[in-house]
Biopython code that builds the backbone (N, CA, C, O; Angstrom):
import numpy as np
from Bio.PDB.StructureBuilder import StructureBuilder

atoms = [
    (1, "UNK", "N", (57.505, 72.168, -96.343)),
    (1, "UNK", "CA", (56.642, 71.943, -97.489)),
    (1, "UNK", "C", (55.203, 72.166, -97.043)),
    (1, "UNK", "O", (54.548, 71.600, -96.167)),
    (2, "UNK", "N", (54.891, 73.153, -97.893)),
    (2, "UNK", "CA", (53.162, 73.007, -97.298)),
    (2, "UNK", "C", (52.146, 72.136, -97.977)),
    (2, "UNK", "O", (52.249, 71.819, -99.162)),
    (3, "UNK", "N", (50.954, 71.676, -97.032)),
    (3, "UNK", "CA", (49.939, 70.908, -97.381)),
    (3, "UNK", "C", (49.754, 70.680, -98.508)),
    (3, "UNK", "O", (49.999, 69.561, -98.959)),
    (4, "UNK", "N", (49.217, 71.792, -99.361)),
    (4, "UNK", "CA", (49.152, 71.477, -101.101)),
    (4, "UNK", "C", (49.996, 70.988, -101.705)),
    (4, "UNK", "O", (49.789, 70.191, -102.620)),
    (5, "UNK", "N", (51.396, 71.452, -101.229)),
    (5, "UNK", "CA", (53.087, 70.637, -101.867)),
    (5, "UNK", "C", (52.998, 69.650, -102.200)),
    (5, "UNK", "O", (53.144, 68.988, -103.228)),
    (6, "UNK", "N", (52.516, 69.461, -100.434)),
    (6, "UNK", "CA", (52.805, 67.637, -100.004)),
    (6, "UNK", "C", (51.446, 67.161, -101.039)),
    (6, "UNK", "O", (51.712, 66.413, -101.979)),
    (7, "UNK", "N", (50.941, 67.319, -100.968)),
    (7, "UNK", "CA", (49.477, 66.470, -101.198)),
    (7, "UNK", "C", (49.655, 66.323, -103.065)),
    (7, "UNK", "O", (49.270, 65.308, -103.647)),
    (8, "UNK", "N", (50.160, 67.269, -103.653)),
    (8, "UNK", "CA", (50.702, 67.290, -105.654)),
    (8, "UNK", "C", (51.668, 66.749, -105.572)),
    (8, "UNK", "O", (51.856, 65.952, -106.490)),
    (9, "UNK", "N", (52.504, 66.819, -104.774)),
    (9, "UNK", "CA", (54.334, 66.549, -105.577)),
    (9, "UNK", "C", (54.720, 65.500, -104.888)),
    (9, "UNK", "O", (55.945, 65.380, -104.854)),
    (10, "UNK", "N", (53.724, 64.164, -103.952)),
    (10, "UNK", "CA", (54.169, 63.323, -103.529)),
    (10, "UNK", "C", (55.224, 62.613, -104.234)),
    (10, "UNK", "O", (54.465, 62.279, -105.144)),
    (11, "UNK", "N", (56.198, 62.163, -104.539)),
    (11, "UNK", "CA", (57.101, 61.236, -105.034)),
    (11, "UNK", "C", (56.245, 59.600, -105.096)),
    (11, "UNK", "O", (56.034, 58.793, -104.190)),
    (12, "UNK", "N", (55.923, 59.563, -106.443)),
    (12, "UNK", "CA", (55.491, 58.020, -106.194)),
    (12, "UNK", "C", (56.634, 56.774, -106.721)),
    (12, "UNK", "O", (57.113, 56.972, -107.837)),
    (13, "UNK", "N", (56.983, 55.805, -106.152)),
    (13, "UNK", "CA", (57.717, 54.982, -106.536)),
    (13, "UNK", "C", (57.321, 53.882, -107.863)),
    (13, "UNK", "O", (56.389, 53.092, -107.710)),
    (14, "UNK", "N", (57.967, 53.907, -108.920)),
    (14, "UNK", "CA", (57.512, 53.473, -110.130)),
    (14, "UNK", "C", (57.200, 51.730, -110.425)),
    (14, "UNK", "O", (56.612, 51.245, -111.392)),
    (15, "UNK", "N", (57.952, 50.846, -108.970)),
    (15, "UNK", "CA", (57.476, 49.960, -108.738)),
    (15, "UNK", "C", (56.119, 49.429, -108.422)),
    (15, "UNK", "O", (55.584, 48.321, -108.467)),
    (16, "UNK", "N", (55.751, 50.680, -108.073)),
    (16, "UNK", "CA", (54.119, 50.496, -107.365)),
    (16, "UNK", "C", (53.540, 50.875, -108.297)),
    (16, "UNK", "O", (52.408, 50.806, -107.818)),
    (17, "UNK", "N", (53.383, 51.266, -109.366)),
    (17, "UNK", "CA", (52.865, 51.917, -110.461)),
    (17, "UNK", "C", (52.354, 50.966, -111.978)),
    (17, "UNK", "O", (53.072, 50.208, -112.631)),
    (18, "UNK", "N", (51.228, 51.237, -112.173)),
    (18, "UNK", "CA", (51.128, 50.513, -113.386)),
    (18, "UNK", "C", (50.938, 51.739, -114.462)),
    (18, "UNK", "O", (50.076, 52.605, -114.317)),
    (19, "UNK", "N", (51.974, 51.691, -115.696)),
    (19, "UNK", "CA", (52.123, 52.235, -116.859)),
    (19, "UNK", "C", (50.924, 52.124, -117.893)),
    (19, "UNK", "O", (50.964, 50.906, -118.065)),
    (20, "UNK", "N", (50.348, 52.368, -118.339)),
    (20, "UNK", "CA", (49.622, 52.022, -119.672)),
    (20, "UNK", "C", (50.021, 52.166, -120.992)),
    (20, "UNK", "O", (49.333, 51.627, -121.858)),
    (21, "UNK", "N", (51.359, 53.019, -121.413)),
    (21, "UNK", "CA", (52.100, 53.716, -122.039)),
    (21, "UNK", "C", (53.553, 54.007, -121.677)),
    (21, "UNK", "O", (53.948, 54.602, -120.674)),
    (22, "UNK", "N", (54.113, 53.605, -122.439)),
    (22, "UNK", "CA", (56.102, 53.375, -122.464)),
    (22, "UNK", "C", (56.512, 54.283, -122.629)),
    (22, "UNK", "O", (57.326, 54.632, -121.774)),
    (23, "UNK", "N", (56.256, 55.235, -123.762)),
    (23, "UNK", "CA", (56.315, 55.996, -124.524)),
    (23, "UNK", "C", (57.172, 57.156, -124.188)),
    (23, "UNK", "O", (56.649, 57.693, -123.211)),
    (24, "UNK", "N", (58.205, 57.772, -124.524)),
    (24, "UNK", "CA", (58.664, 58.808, -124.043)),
    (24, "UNK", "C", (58.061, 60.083, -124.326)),
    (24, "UNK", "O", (57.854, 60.185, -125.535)),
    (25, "UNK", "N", (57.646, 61.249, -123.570)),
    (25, "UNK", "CA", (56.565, 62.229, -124.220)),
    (25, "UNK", "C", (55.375, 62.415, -124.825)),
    (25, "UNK", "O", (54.820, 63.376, -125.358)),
    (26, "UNK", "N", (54.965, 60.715, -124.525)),
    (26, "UNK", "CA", (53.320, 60.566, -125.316)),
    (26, "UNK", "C", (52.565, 60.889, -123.907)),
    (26, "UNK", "O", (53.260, 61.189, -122.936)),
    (27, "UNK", "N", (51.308, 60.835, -123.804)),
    (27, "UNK", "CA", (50.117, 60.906, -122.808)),
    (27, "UNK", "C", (50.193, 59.512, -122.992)),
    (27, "UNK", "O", (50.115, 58.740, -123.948)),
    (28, "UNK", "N", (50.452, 59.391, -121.192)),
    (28, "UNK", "CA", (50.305, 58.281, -120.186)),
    (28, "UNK", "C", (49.541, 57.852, -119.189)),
    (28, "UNK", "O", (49.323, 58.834, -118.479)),
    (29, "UNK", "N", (49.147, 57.144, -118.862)),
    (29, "UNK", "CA", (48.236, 56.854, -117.501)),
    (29, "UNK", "C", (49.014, 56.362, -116.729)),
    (29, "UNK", "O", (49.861, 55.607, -117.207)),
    (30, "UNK", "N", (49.006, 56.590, -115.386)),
    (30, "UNK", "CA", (49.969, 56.369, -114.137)),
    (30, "UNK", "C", (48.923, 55.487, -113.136)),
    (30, "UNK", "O", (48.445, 56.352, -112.401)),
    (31, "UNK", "N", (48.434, 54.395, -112.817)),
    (31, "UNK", "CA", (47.754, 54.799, -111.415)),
    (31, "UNK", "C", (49.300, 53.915, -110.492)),
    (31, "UNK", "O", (50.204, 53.115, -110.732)),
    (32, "UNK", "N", (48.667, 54.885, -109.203)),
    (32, "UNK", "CA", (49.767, 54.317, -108.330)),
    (32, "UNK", "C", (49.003, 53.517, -107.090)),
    (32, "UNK", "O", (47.775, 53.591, -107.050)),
    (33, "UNK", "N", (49.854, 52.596, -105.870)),
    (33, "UNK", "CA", (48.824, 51.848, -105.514)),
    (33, "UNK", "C", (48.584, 52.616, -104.564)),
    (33, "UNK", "O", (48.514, 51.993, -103.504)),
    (34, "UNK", "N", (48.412, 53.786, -104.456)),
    (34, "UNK", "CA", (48.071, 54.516, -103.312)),
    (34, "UNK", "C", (46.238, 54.802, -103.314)),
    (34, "UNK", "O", (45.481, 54.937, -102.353)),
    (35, "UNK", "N", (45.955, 54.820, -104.767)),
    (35, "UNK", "CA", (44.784, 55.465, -105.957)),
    (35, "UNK", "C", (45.390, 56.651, -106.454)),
    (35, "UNK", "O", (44.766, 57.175, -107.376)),
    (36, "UNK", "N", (46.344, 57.165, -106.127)),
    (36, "UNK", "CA", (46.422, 58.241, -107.340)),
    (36, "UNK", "C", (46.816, 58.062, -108.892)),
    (36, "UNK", "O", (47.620, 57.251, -109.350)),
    (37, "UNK", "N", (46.137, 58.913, -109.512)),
    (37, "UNK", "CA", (46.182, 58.736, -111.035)),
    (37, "UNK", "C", (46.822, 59.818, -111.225)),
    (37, "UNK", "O", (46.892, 60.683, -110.352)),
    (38, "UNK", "N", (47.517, 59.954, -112.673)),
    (38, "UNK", "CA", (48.107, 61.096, -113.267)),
    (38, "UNK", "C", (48.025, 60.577, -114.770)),
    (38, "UNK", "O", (48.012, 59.427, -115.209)),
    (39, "UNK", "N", (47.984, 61.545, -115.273)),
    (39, "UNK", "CA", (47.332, 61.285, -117.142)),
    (39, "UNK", "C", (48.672, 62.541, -117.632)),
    (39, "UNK", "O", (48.404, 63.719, -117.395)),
    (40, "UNK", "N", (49.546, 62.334, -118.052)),
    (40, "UNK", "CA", (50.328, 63.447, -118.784)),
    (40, "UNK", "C", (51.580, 62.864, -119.743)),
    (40, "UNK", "O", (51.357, 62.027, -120.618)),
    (41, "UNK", "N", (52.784, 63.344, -119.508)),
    (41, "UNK", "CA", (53.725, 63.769, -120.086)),
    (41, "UNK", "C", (54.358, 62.340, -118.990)),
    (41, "UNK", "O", (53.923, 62.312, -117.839)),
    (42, "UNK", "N", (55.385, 61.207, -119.448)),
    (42, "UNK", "CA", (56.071, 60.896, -118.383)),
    (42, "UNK", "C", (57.934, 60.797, -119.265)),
    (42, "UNK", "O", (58.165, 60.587, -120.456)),
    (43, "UNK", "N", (58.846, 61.015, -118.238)),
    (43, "UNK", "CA", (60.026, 60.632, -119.345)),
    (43, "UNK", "C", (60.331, 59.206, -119.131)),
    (43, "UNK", "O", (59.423, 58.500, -118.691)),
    (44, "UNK", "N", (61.530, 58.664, -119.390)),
    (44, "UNK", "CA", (61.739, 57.229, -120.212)),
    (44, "UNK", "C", (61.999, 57.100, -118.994)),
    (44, "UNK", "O", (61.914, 55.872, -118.960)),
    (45, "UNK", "N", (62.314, 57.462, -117.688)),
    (45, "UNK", "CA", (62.766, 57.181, -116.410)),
    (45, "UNK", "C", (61.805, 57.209, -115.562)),
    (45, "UNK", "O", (61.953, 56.879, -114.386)),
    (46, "UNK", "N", (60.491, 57.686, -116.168)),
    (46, "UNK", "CA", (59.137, 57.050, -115.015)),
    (46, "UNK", "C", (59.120, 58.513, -114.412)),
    (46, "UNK", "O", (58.626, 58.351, -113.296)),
    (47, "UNK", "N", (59.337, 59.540, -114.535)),
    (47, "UNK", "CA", (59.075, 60.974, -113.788)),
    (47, "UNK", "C", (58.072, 61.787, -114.625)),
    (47, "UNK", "O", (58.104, 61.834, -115.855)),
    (48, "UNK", "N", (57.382, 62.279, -114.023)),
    (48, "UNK", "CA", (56.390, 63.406, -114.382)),
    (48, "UNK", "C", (57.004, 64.454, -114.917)),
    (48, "UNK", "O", (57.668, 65.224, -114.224)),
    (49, "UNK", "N", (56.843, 64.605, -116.262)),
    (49, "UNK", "CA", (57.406, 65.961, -116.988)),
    (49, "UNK", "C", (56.626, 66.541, -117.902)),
    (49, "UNK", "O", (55.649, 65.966, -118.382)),
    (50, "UNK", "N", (56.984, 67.709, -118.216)),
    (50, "UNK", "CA", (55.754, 68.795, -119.589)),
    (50, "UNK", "C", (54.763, 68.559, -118.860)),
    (50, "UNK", "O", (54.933, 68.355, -117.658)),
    (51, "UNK", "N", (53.404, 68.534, -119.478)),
    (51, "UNK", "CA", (52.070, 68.705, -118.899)),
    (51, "UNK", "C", (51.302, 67.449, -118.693)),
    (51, "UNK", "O", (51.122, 66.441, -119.377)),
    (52, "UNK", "N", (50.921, 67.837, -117.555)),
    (52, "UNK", "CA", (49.676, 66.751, -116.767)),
    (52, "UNK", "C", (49.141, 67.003, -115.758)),
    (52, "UNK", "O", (49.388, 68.021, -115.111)),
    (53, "UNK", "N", (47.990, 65.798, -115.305)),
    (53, "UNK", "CA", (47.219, 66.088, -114.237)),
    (53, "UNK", "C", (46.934, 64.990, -113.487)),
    (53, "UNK", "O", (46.202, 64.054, -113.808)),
    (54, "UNK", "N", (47.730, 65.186, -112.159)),
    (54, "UNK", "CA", (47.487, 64.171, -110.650)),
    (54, "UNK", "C", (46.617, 64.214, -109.860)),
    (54, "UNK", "O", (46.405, 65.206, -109.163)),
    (55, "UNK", "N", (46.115, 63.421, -109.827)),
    (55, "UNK", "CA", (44.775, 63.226, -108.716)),
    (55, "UNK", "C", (44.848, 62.464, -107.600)),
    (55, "UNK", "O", (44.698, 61.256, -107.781)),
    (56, "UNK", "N", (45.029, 62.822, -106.548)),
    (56, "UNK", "CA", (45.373, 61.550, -105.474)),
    (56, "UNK", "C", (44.207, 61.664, -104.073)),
    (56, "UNK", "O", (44.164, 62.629, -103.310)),
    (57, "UNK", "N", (43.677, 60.930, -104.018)),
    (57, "UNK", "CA", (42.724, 60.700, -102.631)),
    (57, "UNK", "C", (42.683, 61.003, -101.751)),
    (57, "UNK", "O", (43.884, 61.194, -101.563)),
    (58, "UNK", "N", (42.223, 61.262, -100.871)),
    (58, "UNK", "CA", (41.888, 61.882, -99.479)),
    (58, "UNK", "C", (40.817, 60.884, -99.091)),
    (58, "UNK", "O", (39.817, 60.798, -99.803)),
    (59, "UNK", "N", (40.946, 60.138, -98.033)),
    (59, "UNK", "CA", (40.070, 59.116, -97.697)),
    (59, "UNK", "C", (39.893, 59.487, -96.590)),
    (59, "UNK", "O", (40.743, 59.414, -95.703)),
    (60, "UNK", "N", (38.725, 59.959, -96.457)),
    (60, "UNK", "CA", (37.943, 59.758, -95.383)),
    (60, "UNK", "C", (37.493, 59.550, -94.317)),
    (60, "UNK", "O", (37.513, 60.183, -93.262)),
    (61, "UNK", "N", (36.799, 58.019, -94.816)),
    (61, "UNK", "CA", (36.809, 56.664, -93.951)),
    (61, "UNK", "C", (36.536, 55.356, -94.865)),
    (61, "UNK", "O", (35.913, 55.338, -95.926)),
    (62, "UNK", "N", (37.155, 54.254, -94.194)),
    (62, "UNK", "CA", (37.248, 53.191, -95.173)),
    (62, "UNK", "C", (38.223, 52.632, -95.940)),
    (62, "UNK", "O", (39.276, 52.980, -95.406)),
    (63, "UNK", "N", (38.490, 51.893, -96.989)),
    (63, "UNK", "CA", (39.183, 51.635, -97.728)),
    (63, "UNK", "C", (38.475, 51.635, -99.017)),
    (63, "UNK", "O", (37.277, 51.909, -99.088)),
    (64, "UNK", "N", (39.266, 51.304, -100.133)),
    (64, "UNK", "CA", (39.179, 51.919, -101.782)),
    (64, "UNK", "C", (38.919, 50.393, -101.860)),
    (64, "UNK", "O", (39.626, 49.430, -101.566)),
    (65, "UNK", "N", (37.467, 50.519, -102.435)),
    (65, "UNK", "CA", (36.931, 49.017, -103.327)),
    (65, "UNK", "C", (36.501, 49.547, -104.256)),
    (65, "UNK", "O", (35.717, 50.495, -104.215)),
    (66, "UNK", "N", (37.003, 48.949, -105.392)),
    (66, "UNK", "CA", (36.584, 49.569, -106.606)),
    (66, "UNK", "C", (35.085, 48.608, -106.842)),
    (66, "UNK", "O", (34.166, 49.080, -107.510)),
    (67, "UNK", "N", (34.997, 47.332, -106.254)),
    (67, "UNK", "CA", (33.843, 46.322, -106.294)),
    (67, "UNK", "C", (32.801, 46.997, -105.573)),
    (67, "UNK", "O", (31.725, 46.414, -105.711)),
    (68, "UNK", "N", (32.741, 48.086, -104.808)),
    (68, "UNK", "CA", (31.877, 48.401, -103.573)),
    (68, "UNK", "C", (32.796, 50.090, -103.469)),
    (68, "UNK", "O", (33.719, 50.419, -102.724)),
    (69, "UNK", "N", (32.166, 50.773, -104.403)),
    (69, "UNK", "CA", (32.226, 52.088, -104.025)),
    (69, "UNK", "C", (31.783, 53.023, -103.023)),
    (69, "UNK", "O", (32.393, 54.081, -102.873)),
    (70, "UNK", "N", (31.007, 52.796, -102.484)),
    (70, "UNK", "CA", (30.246, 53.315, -101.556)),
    (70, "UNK", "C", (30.939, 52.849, -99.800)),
    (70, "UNK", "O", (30.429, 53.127, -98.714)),
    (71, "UNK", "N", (32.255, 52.062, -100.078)),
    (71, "UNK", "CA", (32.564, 51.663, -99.139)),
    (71, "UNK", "C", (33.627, 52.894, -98.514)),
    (71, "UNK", "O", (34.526, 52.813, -97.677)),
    (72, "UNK", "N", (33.246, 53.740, -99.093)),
    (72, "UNK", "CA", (34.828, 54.740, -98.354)),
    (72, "UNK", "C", (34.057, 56.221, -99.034)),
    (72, "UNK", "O", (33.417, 56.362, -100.076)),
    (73, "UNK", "N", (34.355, 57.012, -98.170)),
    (73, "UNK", "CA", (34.358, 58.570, -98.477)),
    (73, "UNK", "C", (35.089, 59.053, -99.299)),
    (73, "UNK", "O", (35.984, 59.545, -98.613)),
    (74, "UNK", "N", (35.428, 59.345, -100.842)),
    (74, "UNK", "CA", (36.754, 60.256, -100.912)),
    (74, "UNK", "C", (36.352, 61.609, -101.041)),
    (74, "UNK", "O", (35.230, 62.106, -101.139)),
    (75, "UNK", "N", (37.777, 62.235, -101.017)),
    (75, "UNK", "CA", (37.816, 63.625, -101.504)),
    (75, "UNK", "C", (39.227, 63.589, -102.102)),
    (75, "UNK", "O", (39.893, 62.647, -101.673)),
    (76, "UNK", "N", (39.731, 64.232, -102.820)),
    (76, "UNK", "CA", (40.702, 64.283, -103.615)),
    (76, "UNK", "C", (41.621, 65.653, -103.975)),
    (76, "UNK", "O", (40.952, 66.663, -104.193)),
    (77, "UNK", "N", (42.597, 65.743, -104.031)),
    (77, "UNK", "CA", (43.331, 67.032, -104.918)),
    (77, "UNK", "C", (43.676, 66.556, -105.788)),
    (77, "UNK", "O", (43.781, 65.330, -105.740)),
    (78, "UNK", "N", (44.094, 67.385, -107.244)),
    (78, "UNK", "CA", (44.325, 67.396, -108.063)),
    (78, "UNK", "C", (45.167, 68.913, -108.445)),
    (78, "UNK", "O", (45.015, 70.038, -107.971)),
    (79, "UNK", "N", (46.119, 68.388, -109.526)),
    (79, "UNK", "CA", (47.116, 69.121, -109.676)),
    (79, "UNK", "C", (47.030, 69.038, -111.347)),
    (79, "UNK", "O", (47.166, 68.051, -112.069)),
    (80, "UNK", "N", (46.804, 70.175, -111.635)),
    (80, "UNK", "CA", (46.677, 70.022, -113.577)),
    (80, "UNK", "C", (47.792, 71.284, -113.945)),
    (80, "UNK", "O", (47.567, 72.440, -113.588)),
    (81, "UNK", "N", (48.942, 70.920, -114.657)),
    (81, "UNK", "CA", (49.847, 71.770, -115.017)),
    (81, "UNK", "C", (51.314, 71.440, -115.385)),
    (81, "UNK", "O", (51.520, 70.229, -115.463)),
    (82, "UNK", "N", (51.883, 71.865, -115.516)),
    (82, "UNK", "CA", (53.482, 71.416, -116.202)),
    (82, "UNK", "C", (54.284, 71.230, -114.732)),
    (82, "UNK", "O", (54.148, 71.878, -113.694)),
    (83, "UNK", "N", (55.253, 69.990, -115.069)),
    (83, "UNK", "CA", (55.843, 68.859, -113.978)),
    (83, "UNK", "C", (57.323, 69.255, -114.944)),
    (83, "UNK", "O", (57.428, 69.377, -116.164)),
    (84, "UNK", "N", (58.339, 69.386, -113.887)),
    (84, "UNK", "CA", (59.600, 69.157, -114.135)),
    (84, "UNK", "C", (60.530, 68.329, -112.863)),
    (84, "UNK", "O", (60.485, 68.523, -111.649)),
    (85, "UNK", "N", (61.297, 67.432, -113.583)),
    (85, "UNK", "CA", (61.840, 66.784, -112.575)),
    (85, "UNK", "C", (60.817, 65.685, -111.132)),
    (85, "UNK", "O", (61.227, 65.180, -110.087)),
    (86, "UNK", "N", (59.452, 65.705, -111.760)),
    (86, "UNK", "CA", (58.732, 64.229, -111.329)),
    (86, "UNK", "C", (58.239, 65.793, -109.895)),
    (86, "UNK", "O", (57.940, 65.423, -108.760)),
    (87, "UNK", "N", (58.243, 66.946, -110.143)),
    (87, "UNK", "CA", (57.266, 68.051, -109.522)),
    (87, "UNK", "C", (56.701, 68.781, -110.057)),
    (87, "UNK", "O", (56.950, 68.869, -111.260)),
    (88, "UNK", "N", (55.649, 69.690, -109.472)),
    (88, "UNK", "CA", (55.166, 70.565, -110.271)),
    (88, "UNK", "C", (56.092, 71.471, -110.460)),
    (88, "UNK", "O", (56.614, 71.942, -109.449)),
    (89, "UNK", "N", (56.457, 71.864, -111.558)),
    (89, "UNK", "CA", (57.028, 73.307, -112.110)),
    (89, "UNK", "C", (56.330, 74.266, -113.062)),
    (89, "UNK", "O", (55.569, 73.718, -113.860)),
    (90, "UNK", "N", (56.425, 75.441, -113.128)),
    (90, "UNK", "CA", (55.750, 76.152, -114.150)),
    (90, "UNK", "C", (54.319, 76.511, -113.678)),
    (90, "UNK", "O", (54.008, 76.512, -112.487)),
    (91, "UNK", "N", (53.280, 76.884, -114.910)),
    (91, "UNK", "CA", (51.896, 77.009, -114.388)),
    (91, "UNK", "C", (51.347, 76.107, -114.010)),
    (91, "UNK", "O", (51.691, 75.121, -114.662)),
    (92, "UNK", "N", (50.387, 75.801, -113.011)),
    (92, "UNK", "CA", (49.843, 75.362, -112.638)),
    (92, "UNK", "C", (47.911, 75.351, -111.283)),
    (92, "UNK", "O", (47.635, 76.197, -110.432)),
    (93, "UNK", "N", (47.386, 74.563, -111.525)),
    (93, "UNK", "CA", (46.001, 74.839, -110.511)),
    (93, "UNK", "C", (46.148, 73.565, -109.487)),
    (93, "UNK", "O", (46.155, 72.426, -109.953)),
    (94, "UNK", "N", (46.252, 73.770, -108.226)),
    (94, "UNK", "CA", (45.718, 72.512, -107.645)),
    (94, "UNK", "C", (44.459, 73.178, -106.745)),
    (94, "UNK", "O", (44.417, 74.209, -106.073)),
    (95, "UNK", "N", (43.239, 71.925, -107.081)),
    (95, "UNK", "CA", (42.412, 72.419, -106.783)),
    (95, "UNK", "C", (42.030, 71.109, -105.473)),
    (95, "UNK", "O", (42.659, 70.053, -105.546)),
    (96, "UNK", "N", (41.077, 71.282, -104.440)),
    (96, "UNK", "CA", (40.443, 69.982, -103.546)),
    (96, "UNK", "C", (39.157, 69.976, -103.811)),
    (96, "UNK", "O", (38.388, 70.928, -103.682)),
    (97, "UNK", "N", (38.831, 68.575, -104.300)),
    (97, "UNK", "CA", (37.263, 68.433, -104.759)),
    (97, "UNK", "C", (36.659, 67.285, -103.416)),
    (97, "UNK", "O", (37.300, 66.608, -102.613)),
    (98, "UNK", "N", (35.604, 67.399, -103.562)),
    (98, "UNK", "CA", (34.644, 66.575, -102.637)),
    (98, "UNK", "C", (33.854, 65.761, -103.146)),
    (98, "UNK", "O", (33.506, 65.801, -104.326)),
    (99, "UNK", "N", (33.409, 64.771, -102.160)),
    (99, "UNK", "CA", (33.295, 63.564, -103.122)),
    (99, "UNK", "C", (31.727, 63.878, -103.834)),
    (99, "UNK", "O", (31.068, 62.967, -104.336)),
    (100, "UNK", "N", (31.318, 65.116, -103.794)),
    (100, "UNK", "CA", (29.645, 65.588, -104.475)),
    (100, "UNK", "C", (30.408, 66.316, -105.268)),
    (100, "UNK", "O", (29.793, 67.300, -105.678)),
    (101, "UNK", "N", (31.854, 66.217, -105.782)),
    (101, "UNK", "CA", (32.280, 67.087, -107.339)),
    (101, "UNK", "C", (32.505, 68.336, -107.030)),
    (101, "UNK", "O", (33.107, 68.956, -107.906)),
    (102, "UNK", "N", (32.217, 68.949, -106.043)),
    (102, "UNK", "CA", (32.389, 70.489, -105.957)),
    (102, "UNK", "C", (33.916, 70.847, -105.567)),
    (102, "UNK", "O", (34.610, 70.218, -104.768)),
    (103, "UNK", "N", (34.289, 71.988, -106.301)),
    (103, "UNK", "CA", (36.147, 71.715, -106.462)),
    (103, "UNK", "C", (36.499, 73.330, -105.494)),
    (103, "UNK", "O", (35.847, 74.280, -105.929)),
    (104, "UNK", "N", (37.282, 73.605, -104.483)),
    (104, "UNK", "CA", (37.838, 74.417, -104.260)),
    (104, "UNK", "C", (39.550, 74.905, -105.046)),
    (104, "UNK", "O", (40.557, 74.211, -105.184)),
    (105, "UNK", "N", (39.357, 75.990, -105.335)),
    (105, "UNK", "CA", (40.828, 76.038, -105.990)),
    (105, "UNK", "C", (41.849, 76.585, -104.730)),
    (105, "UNK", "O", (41.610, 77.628, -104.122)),
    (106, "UNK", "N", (42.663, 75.980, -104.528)),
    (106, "UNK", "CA", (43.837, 75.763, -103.172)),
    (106, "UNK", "C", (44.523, 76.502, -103.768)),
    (106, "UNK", "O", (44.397, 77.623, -103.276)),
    (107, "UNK", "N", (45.504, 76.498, -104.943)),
    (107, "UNK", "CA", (46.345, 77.852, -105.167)),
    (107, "UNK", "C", (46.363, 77.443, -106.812)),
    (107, "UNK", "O", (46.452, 76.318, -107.304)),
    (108, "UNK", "N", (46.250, 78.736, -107.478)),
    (108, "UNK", "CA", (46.780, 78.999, -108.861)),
    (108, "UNK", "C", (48.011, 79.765, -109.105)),
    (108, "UNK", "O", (48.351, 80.653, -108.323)),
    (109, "UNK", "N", (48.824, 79.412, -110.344)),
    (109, "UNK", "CA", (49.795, 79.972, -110.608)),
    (109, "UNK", "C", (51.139, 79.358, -110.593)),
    (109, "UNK", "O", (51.154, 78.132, -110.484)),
    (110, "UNK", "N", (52.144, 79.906, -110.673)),
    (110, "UNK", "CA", (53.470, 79.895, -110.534)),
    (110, "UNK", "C", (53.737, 78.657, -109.390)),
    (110, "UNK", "O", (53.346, 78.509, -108.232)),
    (111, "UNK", "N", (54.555, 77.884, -110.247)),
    (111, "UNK", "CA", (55.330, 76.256, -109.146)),
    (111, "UNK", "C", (56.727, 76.241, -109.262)),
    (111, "UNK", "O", (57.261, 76.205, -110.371)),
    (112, "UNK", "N", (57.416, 76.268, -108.135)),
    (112, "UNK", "CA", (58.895, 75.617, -108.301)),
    (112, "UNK", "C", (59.148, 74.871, -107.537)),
    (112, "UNK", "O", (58.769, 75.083, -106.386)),
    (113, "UNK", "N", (59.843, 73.766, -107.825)),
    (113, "UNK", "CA", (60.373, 72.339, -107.421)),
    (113, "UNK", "C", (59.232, 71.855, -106.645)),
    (113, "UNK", "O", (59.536, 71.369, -105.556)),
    (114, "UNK", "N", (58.040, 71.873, -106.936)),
    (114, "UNK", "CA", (56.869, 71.227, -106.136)),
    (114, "UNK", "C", (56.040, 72.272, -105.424)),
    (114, "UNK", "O", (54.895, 71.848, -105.265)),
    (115, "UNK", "N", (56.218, 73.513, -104.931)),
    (115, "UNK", "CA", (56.218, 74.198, -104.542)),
    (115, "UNK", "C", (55.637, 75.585, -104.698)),
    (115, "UNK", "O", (56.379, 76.422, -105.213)),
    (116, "UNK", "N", (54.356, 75.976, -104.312)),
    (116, "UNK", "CA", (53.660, 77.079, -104.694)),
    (116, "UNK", "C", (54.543, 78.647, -104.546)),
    (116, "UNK", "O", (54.960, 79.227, -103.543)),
    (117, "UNK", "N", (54.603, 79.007, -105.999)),
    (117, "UNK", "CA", (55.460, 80.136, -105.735)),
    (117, "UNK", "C", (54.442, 81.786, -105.140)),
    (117, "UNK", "O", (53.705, 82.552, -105.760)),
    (118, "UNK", "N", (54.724, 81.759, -104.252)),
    (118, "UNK", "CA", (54.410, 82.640, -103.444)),
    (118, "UNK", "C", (54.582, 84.270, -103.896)),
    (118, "UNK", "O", (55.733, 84.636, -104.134)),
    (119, "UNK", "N", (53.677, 85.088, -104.003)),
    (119, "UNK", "CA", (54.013, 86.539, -104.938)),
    (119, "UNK", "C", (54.161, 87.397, -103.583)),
    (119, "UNK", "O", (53.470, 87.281, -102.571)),
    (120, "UNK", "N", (55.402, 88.431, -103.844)),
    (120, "UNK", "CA", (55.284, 89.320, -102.638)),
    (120, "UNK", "C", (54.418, 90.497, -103.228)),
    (120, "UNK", "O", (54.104, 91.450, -102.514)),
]
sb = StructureBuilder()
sb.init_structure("model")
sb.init_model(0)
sb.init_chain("A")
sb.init_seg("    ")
for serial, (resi, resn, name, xyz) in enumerate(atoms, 1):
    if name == "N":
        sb.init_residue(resn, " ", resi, " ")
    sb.init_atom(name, np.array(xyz, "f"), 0.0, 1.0, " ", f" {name:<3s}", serial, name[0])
structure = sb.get_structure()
């Protein structure tokens, strides 16, 4: 699995997770206790499906105080695009931003089972 894989299609466990929305196929908020957020599509079984976008942290140094922001470096990836089976599938951008907002795009296009589809 490469870096970008790993870093979008982590598997988060739904115990650790606070829901904001039940809803089957409505727009949901996910955060997990890792800090990653995801805003999309979830099914009735807690998996990432249809369209959304994961954001998960890259720390730095430090730890995540939301009381004391300034206490940790982040940088982040983010993954905005259609999820099948709780991965990215379909189109998709994951991009790595820095914590001054400036976003590199890591790969566009084509995803299967988590997985940047590679063009020969």
């Amino acid at each position: 699995m490469s870096a970008v894989a790993a870093a979008v299609s982590a598997t988060h466990n739904s115990r650790h997770a606070t829901h904001t929305s039940a809803s089957n196929w409505n727009m949901t908020v996910v955060k997990y206790a890792d800090g990653s957020i995801y805003k999309g599509n979830v099914a009735r079984n807690g998996e990432r499906v249809g369209f959304g976008t994961l954001r998960t942290p890259i720390y730095l140094y430090g730890v995540l105080d939301s009381n004391n922001p300034s206490s940790s470096i982040v940088n982040w990836m983010e993954y905005v695009g259609e999820w099948r089976d709780n991965k990215p599938c379909g189109l998709g951008v994951a991009k790595r931003y820095r914590g001054d907002m400036l976003a590199k795009i890591v790969y566009q296009g084509e995803w299967a089972n988590g997985e940047p589809v590679s063009e020969s």
